[in-house]
N, C-alpha and C positions, 0 to 999 in steps of 0.2 A: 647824166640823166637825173632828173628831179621826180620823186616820185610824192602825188598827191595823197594826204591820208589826215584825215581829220586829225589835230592833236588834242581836242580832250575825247571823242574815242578814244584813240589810242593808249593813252592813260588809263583808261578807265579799263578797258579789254585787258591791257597787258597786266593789270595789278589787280587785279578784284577788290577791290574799295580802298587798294593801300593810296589812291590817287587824292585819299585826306588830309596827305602830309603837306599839301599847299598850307593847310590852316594850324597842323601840329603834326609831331609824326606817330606813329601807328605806334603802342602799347605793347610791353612783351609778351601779353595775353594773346594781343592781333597778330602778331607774327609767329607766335609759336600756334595758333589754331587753327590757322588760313589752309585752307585745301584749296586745288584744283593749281593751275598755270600760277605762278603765286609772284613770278617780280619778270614776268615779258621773256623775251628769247636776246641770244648776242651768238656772237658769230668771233673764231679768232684766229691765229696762226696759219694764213694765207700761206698757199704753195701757187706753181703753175696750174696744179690739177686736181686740189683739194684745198679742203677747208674743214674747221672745226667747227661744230654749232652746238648751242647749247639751250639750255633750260631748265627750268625747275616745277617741278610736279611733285606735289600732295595729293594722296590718295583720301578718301573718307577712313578707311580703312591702313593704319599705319602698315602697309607693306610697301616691299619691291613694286614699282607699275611698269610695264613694257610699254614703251610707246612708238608710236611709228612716227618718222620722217620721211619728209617730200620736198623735194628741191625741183621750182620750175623756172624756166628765162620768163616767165610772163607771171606779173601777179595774180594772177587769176586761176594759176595752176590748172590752164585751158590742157598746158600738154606735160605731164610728170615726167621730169629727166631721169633722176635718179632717188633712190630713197633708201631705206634700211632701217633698223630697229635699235633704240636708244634705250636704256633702262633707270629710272630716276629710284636711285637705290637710297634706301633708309639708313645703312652704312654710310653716306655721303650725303647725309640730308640733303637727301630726295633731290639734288642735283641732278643730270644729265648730260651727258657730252656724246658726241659721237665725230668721227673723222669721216669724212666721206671723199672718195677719191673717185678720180674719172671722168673727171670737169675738166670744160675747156678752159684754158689761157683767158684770161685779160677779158674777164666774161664775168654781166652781173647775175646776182641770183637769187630767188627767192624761195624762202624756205616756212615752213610752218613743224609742228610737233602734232600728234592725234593720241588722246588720252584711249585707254580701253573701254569708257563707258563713251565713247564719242565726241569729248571737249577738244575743243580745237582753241591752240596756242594763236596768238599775237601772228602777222606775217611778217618775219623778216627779211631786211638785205642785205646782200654779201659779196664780193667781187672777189674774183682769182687775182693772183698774179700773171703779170703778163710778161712773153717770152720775145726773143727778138729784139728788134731796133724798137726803140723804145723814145718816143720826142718828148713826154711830160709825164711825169706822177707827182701826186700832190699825200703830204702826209698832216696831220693833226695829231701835237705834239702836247700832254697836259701832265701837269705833277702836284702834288700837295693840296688836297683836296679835303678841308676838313668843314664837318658839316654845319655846326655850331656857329662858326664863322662868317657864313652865309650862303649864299646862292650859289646853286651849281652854274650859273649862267653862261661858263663859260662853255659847259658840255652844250647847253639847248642851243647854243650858236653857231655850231661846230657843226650839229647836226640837222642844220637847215643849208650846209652848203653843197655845190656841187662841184667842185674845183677839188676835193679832197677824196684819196681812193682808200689810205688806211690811215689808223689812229693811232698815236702813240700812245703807252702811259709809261712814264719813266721813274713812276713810284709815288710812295707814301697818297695809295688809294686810298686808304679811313687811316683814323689817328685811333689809339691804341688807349689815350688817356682816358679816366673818370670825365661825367659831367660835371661844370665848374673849375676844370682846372686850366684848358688851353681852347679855349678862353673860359676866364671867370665869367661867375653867372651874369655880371653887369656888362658883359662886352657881346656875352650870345645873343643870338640873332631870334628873337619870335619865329616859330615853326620851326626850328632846326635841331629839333631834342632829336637824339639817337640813344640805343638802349645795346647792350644793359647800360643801367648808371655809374656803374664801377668800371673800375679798368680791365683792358680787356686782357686775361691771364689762363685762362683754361678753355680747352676745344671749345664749349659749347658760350664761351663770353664772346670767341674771334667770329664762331659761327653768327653769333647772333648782331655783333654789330655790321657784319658784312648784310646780312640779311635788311637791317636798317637801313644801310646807307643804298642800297638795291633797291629801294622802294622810291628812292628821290629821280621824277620823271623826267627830267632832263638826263639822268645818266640809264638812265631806261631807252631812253629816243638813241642817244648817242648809238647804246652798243646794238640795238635793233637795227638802224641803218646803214653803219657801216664795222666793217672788220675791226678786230685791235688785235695788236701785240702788246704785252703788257708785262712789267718786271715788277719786282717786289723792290722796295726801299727800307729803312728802319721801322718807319712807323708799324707795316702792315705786322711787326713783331714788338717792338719796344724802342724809343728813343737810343737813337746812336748806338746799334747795335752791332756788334761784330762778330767772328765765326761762333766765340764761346763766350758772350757775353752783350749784356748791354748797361749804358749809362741808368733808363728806367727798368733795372730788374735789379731787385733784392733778395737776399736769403731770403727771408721771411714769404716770399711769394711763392715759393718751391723751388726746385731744379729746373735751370735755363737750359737744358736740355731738352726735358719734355716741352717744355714752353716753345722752343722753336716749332718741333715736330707739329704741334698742334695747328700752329698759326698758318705755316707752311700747308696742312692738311687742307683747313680752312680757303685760304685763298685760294687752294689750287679746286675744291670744288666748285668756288662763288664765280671764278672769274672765267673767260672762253681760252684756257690756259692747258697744254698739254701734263703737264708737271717736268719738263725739259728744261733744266737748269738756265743753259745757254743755247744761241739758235743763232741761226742767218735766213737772210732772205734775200735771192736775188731776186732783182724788180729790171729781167731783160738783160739787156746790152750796158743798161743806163747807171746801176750803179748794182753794189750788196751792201745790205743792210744787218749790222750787228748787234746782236742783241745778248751784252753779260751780264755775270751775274756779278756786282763789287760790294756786297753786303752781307750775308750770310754763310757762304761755301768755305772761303776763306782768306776775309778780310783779319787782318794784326789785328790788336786792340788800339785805341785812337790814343795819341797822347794828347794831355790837360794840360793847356797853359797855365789854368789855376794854381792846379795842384804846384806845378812847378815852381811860382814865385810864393807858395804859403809863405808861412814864416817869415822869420827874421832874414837879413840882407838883401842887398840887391838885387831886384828883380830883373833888371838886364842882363846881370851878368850871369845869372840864374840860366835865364832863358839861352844864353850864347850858349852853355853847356848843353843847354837842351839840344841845340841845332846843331853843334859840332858832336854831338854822341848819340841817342837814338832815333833824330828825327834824320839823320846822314845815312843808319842802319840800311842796308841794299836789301836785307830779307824781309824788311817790312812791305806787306803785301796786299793789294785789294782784290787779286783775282786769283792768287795761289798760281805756280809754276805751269798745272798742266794745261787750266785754262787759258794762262799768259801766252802757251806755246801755241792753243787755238786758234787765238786772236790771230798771235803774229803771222802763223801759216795762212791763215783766212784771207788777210790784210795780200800777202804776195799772191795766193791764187786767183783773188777779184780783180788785181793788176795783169796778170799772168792772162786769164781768160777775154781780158778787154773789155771789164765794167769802170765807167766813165770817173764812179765816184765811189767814195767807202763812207759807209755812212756808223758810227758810233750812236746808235742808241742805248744810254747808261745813266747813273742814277746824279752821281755828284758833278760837281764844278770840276772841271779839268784845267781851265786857266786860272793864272796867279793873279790875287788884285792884294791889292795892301793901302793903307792908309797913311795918310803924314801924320806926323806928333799931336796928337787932336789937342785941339785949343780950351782954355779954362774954362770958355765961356759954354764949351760943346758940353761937357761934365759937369756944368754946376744946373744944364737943364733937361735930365733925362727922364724919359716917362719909364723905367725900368725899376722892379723893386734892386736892393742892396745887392743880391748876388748877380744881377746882371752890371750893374755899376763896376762891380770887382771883376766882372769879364771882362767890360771895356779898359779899364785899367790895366789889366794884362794883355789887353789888345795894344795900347799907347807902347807900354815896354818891349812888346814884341816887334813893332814896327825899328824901335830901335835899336834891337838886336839882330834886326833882316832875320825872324821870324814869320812865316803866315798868318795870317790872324782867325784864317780856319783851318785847321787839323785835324777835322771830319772828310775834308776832301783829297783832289787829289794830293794837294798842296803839302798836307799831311803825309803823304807817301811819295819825298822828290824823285826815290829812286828807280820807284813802279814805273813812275810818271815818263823817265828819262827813257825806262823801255821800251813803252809801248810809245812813245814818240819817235825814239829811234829806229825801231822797226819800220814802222811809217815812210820816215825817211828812206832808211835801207829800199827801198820796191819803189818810192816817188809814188805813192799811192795819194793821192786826192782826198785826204780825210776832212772830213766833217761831223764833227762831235754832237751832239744834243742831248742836253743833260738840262734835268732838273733840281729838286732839293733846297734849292737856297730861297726860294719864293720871289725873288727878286729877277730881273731881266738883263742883261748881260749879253754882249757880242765880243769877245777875243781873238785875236792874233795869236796862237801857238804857236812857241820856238822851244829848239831844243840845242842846246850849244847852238846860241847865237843865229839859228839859220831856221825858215820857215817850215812847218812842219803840216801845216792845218788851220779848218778854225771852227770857233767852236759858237754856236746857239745855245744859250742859256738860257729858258726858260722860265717864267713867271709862273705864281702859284693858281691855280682855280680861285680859291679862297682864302689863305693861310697868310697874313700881314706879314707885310716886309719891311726893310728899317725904317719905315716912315711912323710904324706904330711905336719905336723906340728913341726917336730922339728928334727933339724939340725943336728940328733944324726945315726948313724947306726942299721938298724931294731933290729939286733940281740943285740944291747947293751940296745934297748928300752926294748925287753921281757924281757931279764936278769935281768935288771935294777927292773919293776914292780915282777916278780917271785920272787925276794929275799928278797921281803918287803910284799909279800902274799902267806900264809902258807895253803889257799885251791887252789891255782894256781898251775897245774901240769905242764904246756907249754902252749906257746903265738907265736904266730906271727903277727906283727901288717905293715905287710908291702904286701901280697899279696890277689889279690882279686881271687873269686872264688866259691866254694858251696861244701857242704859236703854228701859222701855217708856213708849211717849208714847200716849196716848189722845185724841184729837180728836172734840169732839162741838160741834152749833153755838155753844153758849152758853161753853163750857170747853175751857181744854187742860190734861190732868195728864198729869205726869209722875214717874216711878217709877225712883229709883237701884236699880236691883238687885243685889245684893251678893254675890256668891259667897261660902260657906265658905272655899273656899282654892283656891290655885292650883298646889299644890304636889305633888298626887294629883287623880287623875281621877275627878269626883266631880259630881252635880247638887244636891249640896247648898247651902243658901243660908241668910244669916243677916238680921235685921231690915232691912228696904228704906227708904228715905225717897221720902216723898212730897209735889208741891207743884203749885200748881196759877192758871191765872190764866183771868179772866175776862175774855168778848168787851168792848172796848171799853173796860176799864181801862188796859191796856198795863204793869198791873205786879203783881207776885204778892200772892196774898192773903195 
């Protein structure tokens, strides 16, 4: 069902003037002053018979507000279903959420907020999950979304379709950096300032760049119209970050302790997010859908290629040692033992009860790609400063040493990797991966000792450049180039941004690179998609 609704109302209703971010974005003066409904309503963690909804309300008056909710099957809220009282508390900058149970199955819904002086919230939509035999569900899958870089356009495309029932996000919702650094000020994008201008390190910097990037209308429409499930990645914390640490956190910044806590706090207010670590979702007969956590509960520390070949000798044979002693280590872990034991029980009960598919919603690359011995002429033309040069340099060695060339993913953890595949295997469960992170697009073949396990959808970034920004090569000669050196790699595209739609039906799951025009202007324009697709019980694409 399509539902008609002006979009620059709707902009304009759901933000109260923050709808100026077309032309720049709103001032830390403007977001920290704004009363009333202040960045629209969203909806998220879908059951059979509930939903969560959400919003954000400023009082004139900095208190507690009580607000009432109303949920109807008809926009017009002709006949109220159900309703209940939400509190948009100053503890939780004036966030909102409520869970409301008692909904029917595989049913749309619309819902609104009601302030105490009588302001009425944006109307949102929102659909249950649905029970029973199940012939099609459509999901919208998005990752790496940073604002600087350009247009949300892949959210405002997503949410003009009707073919899609929930939203993915599989991470790094806002980027955690200062202005000017990812991207430098010569590569930002006109109207895409977010605030504060420093990095974001204490409660009220994560509060406020969320609050920023909440005000960009495209991802205002997204979460208004349809549900999300949503995970956290590094960024929503710090670059490449792990259980007790991260690559962008210093002494000097405080204790990575509190810093987690915060960002954590943060998100969990900004976003339509229970605060549940890890979750499922059955969607029917048709498949369950997983949802973990591989980034902050209790992921190892990532081993450094860098670090590894410093110095003096041989960086090959550096890196062998690397591979034959801690990157071999079995306790190295993305998801911690209790979680692992989640999964894996999860993965035989979705087989056990006779759902069709298992579907892995998570943050990183799960399939291997590697590269051949890159060529002089690849390294004498890189658009990267010195320390990215001295990456790819340890990337050449690593390739020679049957090293990963990324050790952020799972690639980085063989031996997580080999469990939760074998498990898989163990039940003959139908898995289908979908992961983001790498900004790039990717479709894989997962094996596990030699034998088919799954496969996996890689997703492109919203925004966030992928190797096409770093090396002086033609996109199509970069996939070519990694596909013919990695034998679980089916196709790549490492040059367009965008999000992917995934269709699940009993017998098939496709899936759809969706390509934006550009990201450099605000625009719903889109250019040739790719598409791919695998059959129940193959375990590898056609």
């Amino acid at each position: 069902m399509t539902i008609e609704i002006n979009r620059r109302e709707l902009i304009l209703t759901g933000t109260l003037g923050f709808a100026a971010l077309a032309i720049g974005g709103p001032s830390t003066a403007a977001l920290l002053t704004a009363t009333g409904f202040t960045h629209n309503v969203a909806s998220g963690e879908p059951g059979p018979d509930s939903i969560l909804l959400w919003t954000r309300y400023v009082p004139s008056k900095r208190v507690d507000a009580r607000l009432t909710v109303e949920l109807s099957t008809t926009p017009d809220f002709g006949a109220v279903k159900l309703g209940g009282t939400a509190i948009a508390k100053r503890a939780d900058d004036y966030t909102a959420r409520i869970p409301v149970h008692g909904l029917d199955p595989g049913r749309t819904y619309f819902y609104r907020f009601i302030a105490p002086n009588g302001a009425v919230s944006p109307v949102g939509r929102t659909r249950t999950l649905p029970v029973g035999p199940v012939a099609r569900f459509g999901l919208g899958v998005f990752s790496c979304a940073n604002m600087p870089f350009g247009w949300f356009n892949a959210y405002g495309h997503a949410a003009t379709r009707d073919d899609i029932d929930l939203m993915v996000h599989t991470g790094d919702y806002f980027y955690e950096f200062k202005q000017g650094y990812y991207p430098d000020a010569a590569k930002a994008v006109t109207g895409r300032q977010f605030e504060p201008a420093g990095e974001a390190i204490r409660l009220a910097d994560y509060r406020l760049r969320l609050a920023s990037y909440r005000t960009d209308p495209d991802l205002q429409r997204l979460h208004q119209m349809f549900p999300m499930i949503a995970q956290r990645d590094d960024h929503e914390l710090a670059n490449d970050a792990w259980a007790h640490g991260a690559q962008n956190h210093t002494p000097d910044e405080g204790d990575f302790e509190t810093r987690k806590r915060a960002s954590i706090k943060a998100y969990n207010e900004w976003l339509p997010v229970s605060g549940q670590t890890w979750s499922s979702y059955d969607i029917g007969d048709l498949a369950t859908i997983f949802r973990p956590e591989t980034r902050l509960t209790a992921r190892s520390e990532a081993l450094d290629m860098r670090a590894a070949v410093a110095g003096d000798g041989d960086p090959v044979e550096k890196l062998k040692l690397l591979r034959d002693g801690p990157l071999a280590d079995a306790k190295r872990t993305l998801m911690g033992a209790e979680q692992e034991q989640w999964l894996y029980d999860g993965l035989a009960a979705s087989k056990k009860r006779g759902a069709k598919w298992q579907v892995l919603t998570q943050q990183v690359l799960m399939g291997q790609w590697k590269t051949p011995p890159l060529p002089p002429e690849l390294m004498q033309n890189l658009r990267i400063p010195p320390e990215g040069a001295a990456y790819l340099k340890a990337i050449d060695a690593a390739t020679k040493a049957d090293v990963p060339p990324d050790l952020d993913s799972w690639a980085g953890f063989p031996a997580a990797r080999a469990r939760l595949l074998g498990a898989a295997q163990a039940v003959d469960a139908d898995l289908v991966v979908l992961s983001g992170d790498s900004h790039n697009a990717w479709a894989f073949d997962l094996k596990e000792d030699g034998k088919p396990a799954g496969v996996e959808f890689g997703g492109q970034s919203v925004t966030s450049p992928g190797l096409e920004n770093y090396l002086a090569v033609p996109p199509a000669a970069i996939a070519q180039f990694i596909k013919g050196a990695s034998p679980e790699l089916k196709w790549a595209d490492t040059s367009n941004r965008g999000y992917m739609a995934i269709e699940l039906t009993p017998d098939r799951v496709t899936g759809e690179w969706v390509f934006v025009d550009s990201v450099a202007t605000r625009s719903l324009a889109t250019k040739a998609s790719q598409k791919m697709h695998v059959e129940r019980g193959i375990k590898m694409f056609a």
